[in-house]
C-alpha positions as a Python dict, from the first residue, in 0.01 Angstrom:
ca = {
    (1, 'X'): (0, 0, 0),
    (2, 'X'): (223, 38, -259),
    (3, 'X'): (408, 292, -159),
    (4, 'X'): (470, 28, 193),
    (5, 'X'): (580, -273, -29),
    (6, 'X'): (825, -40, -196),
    (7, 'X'): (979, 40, 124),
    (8, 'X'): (969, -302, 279),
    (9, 'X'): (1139, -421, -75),
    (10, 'X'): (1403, -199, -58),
    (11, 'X'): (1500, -197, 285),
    (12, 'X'): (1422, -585, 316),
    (13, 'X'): (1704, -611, 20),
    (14, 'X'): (1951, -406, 209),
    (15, 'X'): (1960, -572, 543),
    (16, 'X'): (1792, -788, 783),
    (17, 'X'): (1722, -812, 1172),
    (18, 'X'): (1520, -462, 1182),
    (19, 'X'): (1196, -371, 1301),
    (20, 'X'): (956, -99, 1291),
    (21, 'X'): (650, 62, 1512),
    (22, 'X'): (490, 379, 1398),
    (23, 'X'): (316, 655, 1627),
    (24, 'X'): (66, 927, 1544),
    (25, 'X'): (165, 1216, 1732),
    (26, 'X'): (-62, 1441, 1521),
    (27, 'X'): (-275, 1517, 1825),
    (28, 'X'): (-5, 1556, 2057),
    (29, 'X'): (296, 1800, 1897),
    (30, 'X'): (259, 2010, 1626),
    (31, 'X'): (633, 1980, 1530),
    (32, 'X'): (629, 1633, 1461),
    (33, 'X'): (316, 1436, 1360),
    (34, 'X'): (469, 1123, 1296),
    (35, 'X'): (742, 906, 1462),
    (36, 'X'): (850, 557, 1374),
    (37, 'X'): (1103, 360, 1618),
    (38, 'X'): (1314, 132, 1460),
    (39, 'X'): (1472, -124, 1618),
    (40, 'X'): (1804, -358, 1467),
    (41, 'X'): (1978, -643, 1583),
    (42, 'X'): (2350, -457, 1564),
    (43, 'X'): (2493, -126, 1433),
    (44, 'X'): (2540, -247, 1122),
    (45, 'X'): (2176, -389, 1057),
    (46, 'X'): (2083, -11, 1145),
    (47, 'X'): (2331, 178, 923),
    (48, 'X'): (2245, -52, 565),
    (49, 'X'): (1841, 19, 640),
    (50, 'X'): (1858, 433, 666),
    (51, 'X'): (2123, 418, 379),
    (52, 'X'): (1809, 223, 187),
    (53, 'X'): (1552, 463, 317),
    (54, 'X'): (1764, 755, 180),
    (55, 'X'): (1712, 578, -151),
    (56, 'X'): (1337, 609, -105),
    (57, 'X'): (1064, 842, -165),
    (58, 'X'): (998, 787, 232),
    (59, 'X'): (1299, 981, 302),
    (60, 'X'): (1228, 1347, 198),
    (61, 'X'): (896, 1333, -29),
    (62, 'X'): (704, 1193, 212),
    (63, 'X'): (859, 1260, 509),
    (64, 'X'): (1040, 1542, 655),
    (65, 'X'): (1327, 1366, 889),
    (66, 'X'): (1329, 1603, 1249),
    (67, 'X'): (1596, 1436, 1412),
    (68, 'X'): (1761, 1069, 1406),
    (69, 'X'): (1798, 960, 1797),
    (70, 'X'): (1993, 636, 1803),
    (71, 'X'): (2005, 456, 2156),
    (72, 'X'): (2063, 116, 2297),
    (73, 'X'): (1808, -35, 2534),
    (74, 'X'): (1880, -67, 2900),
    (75, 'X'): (2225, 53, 2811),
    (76, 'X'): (2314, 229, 3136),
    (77, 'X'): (2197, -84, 3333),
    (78, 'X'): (2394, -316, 3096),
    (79, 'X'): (2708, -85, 3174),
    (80, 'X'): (2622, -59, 3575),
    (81, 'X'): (2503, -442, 3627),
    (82, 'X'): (2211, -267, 3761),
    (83, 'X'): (1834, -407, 3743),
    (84, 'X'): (1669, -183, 3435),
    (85, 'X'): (1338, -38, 3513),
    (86, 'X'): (1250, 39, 3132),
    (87, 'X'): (887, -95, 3095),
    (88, 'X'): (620, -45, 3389),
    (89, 'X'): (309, -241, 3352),
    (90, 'X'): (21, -146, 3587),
}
C-alpha cells in the first residue's frame, strides 16, 4: 500500500489526465507476468508520468520494463472517417 501511494504521489505531482488498469498475465505468458495500460489525455500528459515513474522504485526494482507500446485509440478510423470496431460486446 505504501509502495502504491508513493507512486500515485509522485506521478499525481508530475501530471494529470492519466489513467491506469493492471493485468495478471502470470498464467498466460511466461515472458511477461504483468502488464499495466495507461491511458493520458495528450502526449504530453503521457511523457511527464513515465519521466516520474523513472524516478520510482516501480521502474526497475520492482519491475522489469519489456517493451513501451504507445498507440492512439481508433486512430486508423479517426484518419479514414471510418466506423471503429474496437470493443465487441456479446
Amino acid at each position: 500500500m505504501a509502495d502504491r501511494q508513493r507512486l500515485v504521489s509522485r506521478s499525481g505531482a508530475k501530471t494529470t489526465g492519466v489513467r491506469s488498469r493492471f493485468y495478471d498475465t502470470e498464467f498466460y505468458s511466461t515472458r511477461v507476468t504483468d502488464v499495466r495500460v495507461w491511458e493520458a489525455d495528450d502526449h504530453d500528459a503521457y511523457h511527464l508520468l513515465i519521466d516520474a515513474l523513472r524516478e520510482t522504485p516501480f521502474w526497475d526494482r520492482y519491475f522489469t520494463v519489456v517493451d513501451l507500446l504507445v498507440g492512439t485509440e481508433n486512430g486508423y478510423a479517426r484518419t479514414y472517417g471510418i466506423e471503429a470496431v474496437t470493443t465487441i460486446t456479446t
